[in-house]
N, C-alpha and C positions, 0 to 999 in steps of 0.2 A: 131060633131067634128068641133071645129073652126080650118078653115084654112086659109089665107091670097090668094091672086090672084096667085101666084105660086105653091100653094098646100104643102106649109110649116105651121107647125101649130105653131099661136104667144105664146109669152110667159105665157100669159093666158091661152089659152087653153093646152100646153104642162103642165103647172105646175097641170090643173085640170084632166089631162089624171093621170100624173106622180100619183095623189094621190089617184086616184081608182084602183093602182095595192095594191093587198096584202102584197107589201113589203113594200111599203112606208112608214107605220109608225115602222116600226124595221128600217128603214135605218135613218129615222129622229131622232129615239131614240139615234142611232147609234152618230148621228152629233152633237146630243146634250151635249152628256156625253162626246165627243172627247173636244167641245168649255170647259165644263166645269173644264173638267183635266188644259185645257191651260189655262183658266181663273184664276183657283187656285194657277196654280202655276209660276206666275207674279206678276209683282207691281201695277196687275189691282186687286188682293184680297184683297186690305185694302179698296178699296174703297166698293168692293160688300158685305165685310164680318163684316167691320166698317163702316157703313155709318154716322156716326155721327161723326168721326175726332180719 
């Protein structure tokens, strides 16, 4: 376990603890599918859905 001199663990090592739980990847899938609703349904989907103009 990486820890830092206070016995807090850096962002490194939390992010590599965080994704050797079992849930991590349904919580990622989770976040993903959440960005993508919001991504759809903004004036940022012409640019992801028409990338050519």
């Amino acid at each position: 376990m990486l820890s830092n001199e206070n016995g807090s663990l850096s962002l490194a090592g939390w992010l590599r603890e965080f994704l050797r739980l079992e849930a991590a990847g349904g919580l990622l899938l989770i976040m993903a599918a959440a960005l993508a609703m919001v991504v759809a349904n903004s004036p940022l989907k012409e640019a992801c859905f028409n990338p050519g103009g």
